[in-house]
C-alpha positions as CSV (number, residue, x, y, z in Angstrom):
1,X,0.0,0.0,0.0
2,X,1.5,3.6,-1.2
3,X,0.9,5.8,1.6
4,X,2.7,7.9,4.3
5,X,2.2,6.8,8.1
6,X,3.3,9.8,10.3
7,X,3.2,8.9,14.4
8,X,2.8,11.6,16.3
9,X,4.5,10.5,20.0
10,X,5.7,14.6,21.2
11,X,3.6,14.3,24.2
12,X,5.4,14.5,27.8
13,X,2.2,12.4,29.2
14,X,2.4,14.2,32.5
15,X,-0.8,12.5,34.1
16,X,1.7,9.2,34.1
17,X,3.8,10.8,37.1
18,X,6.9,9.3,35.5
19,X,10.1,9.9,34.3
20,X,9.7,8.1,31.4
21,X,8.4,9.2,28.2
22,X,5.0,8.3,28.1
23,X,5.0,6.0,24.7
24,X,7.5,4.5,26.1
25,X,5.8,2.7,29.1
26,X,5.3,-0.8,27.8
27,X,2.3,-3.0,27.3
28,X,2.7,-6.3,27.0
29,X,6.5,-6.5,27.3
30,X,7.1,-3.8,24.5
31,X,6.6,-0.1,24.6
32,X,3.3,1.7,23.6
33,X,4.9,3.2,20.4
34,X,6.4,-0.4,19.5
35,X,2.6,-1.4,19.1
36,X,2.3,1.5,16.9
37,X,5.0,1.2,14.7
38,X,4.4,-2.7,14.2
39,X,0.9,-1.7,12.9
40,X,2.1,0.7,11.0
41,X,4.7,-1.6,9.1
42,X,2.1,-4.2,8.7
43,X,0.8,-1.7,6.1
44,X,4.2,-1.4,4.2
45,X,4.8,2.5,3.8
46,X,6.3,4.3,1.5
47,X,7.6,6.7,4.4
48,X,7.4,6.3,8.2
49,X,7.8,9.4,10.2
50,X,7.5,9.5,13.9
51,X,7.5,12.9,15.6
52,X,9.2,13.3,18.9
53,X,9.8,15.7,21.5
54,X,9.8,15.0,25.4
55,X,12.4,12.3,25.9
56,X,14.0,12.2,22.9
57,X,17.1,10.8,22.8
58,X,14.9,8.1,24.7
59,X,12.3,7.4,22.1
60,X,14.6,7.5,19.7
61,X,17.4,4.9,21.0
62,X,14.0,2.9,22.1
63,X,12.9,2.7,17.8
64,X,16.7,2.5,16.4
65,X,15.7,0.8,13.1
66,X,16.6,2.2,9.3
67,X,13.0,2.6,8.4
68,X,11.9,5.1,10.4
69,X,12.7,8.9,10.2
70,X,12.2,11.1,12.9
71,X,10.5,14.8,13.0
72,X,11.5,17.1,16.1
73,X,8.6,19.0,17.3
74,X,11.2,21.3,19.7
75,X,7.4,22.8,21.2
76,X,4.3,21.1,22.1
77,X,2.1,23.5,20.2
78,X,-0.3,21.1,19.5
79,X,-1.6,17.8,16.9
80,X,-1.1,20.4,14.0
81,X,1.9,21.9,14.7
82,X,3.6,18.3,15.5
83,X,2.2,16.7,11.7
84,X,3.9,20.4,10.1
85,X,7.2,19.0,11.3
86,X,6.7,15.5,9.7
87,X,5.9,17.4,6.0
88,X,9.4,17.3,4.4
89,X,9.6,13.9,5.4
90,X,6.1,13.1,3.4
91,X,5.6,12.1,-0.8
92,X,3.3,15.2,-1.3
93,X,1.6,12.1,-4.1
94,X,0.9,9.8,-1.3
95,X,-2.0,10.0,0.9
96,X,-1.3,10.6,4.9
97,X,-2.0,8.2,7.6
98,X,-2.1,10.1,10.7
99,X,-1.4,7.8,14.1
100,X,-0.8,8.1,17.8
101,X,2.2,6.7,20.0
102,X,-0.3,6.4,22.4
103,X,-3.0,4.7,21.1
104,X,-1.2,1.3,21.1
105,X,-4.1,-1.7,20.0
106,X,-5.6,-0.3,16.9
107,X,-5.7,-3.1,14.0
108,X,-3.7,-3.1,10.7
109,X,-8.2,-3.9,9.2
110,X,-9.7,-1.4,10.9
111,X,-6.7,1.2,9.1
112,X,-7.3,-0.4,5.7
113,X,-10.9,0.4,6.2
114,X,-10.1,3.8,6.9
115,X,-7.9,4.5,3.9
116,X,-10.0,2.6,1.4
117,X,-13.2,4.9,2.8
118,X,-10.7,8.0,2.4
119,X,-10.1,6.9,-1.3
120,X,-8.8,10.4,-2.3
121,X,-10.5,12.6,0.2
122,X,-10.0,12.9,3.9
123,X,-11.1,9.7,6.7
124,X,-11.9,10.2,9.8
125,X,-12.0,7.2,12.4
126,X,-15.0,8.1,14.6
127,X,-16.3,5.9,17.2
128,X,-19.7,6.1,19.5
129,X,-19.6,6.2,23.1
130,X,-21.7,6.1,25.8
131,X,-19.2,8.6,28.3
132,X,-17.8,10.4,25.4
133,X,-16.4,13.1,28.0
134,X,-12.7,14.3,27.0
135,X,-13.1,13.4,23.1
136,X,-13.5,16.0,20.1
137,X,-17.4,15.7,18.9
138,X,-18.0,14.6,15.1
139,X,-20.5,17.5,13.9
140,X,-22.8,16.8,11.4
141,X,-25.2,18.9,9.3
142,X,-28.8,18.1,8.6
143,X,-27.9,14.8,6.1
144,X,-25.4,13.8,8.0
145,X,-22.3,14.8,6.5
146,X,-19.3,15.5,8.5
147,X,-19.1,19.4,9.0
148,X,-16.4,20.0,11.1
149,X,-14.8,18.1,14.5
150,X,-15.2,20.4,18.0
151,X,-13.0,19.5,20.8
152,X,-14.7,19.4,24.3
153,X,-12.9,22.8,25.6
154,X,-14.6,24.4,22.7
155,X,-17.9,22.8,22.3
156,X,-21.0,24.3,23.6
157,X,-23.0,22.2,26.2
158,X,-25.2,20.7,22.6
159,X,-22.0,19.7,21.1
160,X,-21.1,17.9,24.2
161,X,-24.1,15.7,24.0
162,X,-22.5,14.3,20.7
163,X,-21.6,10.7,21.2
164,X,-19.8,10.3,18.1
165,X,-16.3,10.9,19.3
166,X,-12.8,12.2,17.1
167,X,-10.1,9.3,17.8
168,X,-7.8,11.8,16.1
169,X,-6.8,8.7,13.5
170,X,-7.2,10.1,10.0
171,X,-6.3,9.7,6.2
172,X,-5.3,13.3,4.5
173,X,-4.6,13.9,0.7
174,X,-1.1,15.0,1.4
175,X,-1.2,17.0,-1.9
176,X,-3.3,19.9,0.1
177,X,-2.7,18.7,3.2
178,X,0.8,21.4,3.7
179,X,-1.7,24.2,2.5
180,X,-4.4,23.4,5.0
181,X,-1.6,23.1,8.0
182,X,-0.7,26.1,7.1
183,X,-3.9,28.0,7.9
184,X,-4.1,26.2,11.1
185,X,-5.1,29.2,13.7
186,X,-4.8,29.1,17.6
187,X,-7.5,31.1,18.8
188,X,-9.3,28.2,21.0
189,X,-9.0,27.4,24.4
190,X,-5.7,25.6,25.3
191,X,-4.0,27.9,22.3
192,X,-2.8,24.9,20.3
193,X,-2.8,24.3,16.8
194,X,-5.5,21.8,16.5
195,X,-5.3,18.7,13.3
196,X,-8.7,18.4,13.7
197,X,-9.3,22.1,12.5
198,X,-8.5,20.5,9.1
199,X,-11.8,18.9,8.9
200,X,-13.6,22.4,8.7
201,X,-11.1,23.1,5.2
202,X,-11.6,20.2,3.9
203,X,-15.6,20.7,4.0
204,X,-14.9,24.3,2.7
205,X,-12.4,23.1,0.1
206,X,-15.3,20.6,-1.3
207,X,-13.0,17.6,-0.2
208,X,-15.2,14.8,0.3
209,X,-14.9,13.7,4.5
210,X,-15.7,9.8,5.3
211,X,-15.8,8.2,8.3
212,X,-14.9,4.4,9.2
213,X,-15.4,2.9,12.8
214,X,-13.4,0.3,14.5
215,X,-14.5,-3.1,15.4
216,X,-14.5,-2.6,19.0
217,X,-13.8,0.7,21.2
218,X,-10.8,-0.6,23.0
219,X,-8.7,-0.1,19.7
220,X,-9.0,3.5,19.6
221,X,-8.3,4.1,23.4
222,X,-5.8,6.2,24.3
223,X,-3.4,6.0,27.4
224,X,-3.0,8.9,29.4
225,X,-2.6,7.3,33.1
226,X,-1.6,4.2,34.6
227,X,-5.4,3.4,35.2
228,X,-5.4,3.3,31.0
229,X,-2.5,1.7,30.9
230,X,-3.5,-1.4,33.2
231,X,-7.5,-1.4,31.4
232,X,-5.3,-1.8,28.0
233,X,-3.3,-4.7,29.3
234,X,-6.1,-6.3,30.2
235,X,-8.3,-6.2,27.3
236,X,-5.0,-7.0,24.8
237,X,-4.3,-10.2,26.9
238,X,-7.5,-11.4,27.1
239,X,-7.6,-11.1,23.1
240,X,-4.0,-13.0,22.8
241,X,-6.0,-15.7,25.5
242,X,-8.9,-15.8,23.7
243,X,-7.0,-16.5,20.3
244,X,-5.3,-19.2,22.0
245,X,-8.7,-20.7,23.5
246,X,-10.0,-21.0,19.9
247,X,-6.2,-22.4,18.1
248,X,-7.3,-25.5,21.1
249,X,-5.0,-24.6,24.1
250,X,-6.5,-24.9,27.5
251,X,-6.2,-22.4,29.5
252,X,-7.2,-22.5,33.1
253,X,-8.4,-18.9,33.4
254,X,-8.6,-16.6,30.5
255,X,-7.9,-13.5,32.6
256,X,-4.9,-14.8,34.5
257,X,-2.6,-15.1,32.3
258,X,0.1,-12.8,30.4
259,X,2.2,-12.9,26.7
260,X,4.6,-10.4,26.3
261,X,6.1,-11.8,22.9
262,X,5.0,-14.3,21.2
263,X,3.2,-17.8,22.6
264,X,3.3,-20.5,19.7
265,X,1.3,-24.0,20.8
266,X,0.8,-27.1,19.7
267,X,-2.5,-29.4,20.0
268,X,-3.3,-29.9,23.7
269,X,-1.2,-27.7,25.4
270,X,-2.6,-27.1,28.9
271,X,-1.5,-23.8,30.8
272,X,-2.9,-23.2,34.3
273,X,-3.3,-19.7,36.5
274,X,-0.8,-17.3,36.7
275,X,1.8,-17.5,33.7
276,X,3.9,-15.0,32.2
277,X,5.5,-15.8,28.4
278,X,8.1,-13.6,27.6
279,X,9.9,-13.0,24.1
280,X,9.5,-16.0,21.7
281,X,8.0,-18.6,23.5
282,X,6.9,-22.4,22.1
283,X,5.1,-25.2,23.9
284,X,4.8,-28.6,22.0
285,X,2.1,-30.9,21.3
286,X,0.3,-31.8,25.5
287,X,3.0,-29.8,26.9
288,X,1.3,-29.0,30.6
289,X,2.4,-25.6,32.1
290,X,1.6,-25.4,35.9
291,X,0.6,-22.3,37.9
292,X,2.6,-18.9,38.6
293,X,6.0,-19.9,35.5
294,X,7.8,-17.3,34.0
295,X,8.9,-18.8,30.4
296,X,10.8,-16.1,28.6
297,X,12.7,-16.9,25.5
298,X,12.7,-20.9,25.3
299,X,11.1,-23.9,24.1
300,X,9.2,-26.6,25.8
301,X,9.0,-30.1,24.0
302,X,5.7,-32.0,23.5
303,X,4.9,-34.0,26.8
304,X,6.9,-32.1,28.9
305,X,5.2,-30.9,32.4
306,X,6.4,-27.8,34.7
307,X,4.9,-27.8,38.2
308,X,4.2,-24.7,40.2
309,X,6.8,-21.6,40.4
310,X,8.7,-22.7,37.3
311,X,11.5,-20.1,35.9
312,X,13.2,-20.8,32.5
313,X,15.0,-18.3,30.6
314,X,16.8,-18.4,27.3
315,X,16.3,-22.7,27.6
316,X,15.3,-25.7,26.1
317,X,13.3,-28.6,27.2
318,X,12.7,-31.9,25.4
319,X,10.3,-33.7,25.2
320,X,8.6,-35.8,28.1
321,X,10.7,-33.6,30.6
322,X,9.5,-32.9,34.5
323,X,10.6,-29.6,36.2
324,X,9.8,-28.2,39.0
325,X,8.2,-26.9,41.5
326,X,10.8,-24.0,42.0
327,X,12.6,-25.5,39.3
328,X,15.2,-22.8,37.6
329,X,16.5,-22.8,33.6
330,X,18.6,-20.2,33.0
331,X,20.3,-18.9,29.8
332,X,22.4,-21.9,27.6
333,X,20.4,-25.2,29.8
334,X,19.3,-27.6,27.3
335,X,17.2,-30.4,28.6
336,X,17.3,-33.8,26.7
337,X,14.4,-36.6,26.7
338,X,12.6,-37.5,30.1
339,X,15.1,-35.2,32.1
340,X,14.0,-34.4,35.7
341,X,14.7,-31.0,37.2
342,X,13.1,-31.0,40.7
343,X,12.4,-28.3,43.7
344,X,15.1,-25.7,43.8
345,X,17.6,-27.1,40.6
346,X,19.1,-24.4,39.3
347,X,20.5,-25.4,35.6
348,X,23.0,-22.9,33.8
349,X,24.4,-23.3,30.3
350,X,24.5,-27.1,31.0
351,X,23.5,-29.9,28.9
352,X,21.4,-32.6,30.7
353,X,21.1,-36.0,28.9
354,X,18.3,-38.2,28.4
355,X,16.5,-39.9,31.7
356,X,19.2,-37.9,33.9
357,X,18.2,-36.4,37.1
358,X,18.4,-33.6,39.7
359,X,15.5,-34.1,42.0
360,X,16.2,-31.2,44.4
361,X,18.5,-28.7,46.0
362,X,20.9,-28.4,43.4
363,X,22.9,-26.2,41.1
364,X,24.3,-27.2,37.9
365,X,26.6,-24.8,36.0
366,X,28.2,-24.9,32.7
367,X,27.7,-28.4,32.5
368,X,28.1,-31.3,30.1
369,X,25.9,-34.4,32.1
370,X,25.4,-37.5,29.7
371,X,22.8,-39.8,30.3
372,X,20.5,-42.0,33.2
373,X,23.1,-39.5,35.8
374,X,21.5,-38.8,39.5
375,X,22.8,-35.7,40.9
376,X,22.1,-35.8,45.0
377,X,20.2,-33.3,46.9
378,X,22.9,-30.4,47.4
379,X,25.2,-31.2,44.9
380,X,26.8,-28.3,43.2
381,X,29.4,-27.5,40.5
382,X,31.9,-24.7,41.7
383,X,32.0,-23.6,38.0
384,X,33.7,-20.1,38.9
385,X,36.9,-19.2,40.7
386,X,36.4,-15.4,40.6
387,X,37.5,-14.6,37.4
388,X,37.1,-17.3,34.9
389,X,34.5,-20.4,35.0
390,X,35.0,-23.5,33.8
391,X,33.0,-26.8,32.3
392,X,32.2,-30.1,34.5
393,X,32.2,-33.5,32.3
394,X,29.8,-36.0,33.5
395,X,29.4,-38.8,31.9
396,X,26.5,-41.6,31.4
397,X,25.3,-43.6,34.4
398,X,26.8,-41.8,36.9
399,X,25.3,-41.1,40.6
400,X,26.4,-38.5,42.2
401,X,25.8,-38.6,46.1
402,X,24.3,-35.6,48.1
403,X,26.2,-32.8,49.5
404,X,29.1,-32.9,46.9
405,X,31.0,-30.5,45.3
406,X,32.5,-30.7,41.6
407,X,35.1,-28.2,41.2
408,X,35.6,-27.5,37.4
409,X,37.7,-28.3,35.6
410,X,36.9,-31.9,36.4
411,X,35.3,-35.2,34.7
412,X,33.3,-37.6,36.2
413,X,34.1,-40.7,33.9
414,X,31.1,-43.3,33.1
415,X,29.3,-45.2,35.3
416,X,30.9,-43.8,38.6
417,X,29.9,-43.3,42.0
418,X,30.4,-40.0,44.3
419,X,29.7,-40.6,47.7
420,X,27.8,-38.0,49.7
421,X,29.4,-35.2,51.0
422,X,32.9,-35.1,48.2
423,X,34.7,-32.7,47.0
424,X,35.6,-33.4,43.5
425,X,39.0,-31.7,43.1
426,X,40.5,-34.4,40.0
427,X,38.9,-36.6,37.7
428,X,36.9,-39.3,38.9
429,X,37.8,-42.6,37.6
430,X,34.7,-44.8,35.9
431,X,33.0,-47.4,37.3
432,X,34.8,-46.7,40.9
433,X,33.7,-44.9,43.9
434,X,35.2,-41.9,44.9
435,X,35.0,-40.4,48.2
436,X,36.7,-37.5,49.6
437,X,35.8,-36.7,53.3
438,X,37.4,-36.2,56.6
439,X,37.6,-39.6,58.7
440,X,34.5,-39.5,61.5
441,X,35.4,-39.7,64.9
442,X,33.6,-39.4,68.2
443,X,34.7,-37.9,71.2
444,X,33.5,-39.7,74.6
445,X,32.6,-37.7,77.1
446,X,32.7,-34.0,75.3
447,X,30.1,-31.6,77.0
448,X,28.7,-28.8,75.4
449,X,29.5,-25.4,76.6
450,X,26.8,-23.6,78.7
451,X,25.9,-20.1,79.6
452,X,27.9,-18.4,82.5
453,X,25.1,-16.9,84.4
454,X,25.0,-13.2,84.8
455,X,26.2,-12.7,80.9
């Protein structure tokens, strides 16, 4: 589609009582303006222009890509003033798409709708609301036709009973559209220069003016608070849930649960209460996610079941796998088939083999563990010594006892047996036990020490 998109994302957002720039603050794990300029992209441009002001050095290091160019609006002088500074960035032959960095869930549809009802005239994307308070007002004359758009500080208490609101989205002939900025007056009552004035030249100019409606209110909403901010999470997860319900994954509750990324699933994937996906997430065929994980960035095999309080970050799991509850992957662990990771296992960069086990209380650290292996309640690898870490070798069938310590650079050879409580300074022979402990003695007699009274 040959069009201009021009963002308009100046605003400070000082009802957000934040430092940060306002299109910044991020819905579903990316930034309000990132929503925006996805849309927009959907729709392949011709030119992309975002304007920015407050924050920005911010906003721009937050958007760094080659596609987008960037208008300074220096002053806040209003929705007119801010599209002026996008002009020489526009094709004058193209028509204008006009968005906001704020208004983060509107659909790539409901903007083709928009522009195909513009054809070469001027679209307006309207909706009707019960509480239309703090919207522009669509005025009509007696058949109907769009007259001119009156914002609430300037509409008389008949305007204001309007219901059909302005959701300041638009489509603009750009060949007029530097002419009609330019007789953009501020004689109203917050002294700005108002886009919507255009409407009113447009009529006068005998441009036709079209309206289009989205297909539900929530995608025109803007976000001027963190009450609108937290409404707008809401309703986009429970539309990313309710995609899910219908592609056949079970979900326990519809409204408890949250993607900030992308969720792909296979048939029969069960996820209960409380789970937040994070970056590029995929679950395999009957993979069964328990309550309260945090999955960011990582794959789960088909079969595979995490209990309660499951963290995994940058990790794979294969298929048929058990973890948890208050099981932790972190970045580089790769699970292989039937693996068990139980109640506080912490796995790092580490490569767990098929049918090999860590059932609790243990941490397992750039790693290479072959397979069938027990690892012992408190078992550790000391994979760091301050400055540089280094890789433990375990190999197939080995059982490591509880309460040892592997300190890397070591191998534990096939087949062998740690008893509990080593230290693991040198290789560990295969089929052998090693043991390294002090001798246990008892002391006949020994009392222990009691309190001197007075102290």
């Amino acid at each position: 589609m040959s069009l201009n998109i021009v963002i308009l994302a100046a605003g400070q957002g000082k009802r957000m009582y934040s430092a940060l720039p306002k299109v910044l603050h991020p819905l579903a794990g990316k930034s309000l303006l990132q929503h925006v300029v996805d849309t927009a992209r959907q729709l392949k441009p011709a030119r992309l222009v975002v304007v920015y002001g407050h924050g920005g050095d911010a906003v721009r290091a937050a958007i760094p890509d080659a596609d987008v160019a960037w208008a300074l609006q220096a002053e806040q002088l209003g929705t007119g003033h801010a599209l002026t500074q996008a002009l020489p960035y526009l094709d004058a032959a193209l028509p204008t798409l006009v968005l906001y960095g704020d208004v983060p869930l509107v659909r790539k549809a409901t903007l083709e709708h928009l522009i195909h009802q513009a054809g070469a005239g001027l679209g307006l994307l309207t909706a009707r609301l019960d509480d239309p308070h703090g919207y522009g007002r669509i005025a009509r004359d007696g058949v109907g036709n769009v007259c001119a758009i009156v914002e609430e500080k300037d509409a008389s208490e008949r305007e204001r009973q309007i219901q059909e609101i302005n959701t300041g989205i638009m489509a603009l002939p750009a060949r007029v559209l530097g002419d009609w900025l330019a007789g953009l007056k501020n004689n109203n009552a917050q002294s700005e220069y108002y886009l919507t004035d255009v409407v009113a030249r447009a009529v006068a100019s005998g441009v036709a003016v079209r309206t289009a409606h989205p297909a539900a209110p929530w995608e025109v909403e803007g976000v001027n608070n963190k009450a609108q901010l937290a409404r707008l999470e809401r309703v986009h997860q429970l539309q990313l849930a309710e995609a899910l319900l219908i592609q056949g994954v079970r979900l326990a509750d519809p409204a408890r649960i949250d993607i900030r990324g992308s969720l792909i699933c296979g048939r029969d994937v069960s996820i209960d209460v409380g789970c937040v996906f994070e970056g590029e997430v995929r679950l395999e065929e009957a993979a069964e996610i328990g309550p309260y994980c945090v999955i960011r960035n990582a794959s789960i095999a088909a079969g595979s079941r995490l209990a309660a309080f499951t963290h995994i970050d940058g990790a794979a799991v294969g298929p048929d796998c058990a973890l948890g509850p208050f099981a932790r992957l972190r970045p580089g662990a790769e699970l292989s088939a039937g693996a068990h990771v139980g109640n506080f296992v912490e796995i790092k960069n580490s490569r767990i083999g098929a049918g090999s086990k860590a059932n609790h209380l243990a941490y397992v650290g750039d790693a290479d563990v072959g397979a069938r292996v027990n690892i012992g309640a408190g078992a550790i690898t000391c994979n760091y010594d301050g400055a540089n870490k280094f890789r433990t070798v375990i190999e197939d069938d080995v059982f490591i006892g509880s309460d040892t310590q592997l300190v890397a650079p070591v191998r534990v050879g096939k087949g062998a047996t740690l008893g509990a409580g080593t230290t693991l300074t040198r290789d560990a022979p295969a089929d052998s036990l090693t043991v390294s402990r002090t001798r246990q003695k008892t002391i006949e007699g020994w009392k222990r020490p009691t309190k001197v009274s007075g102290k």
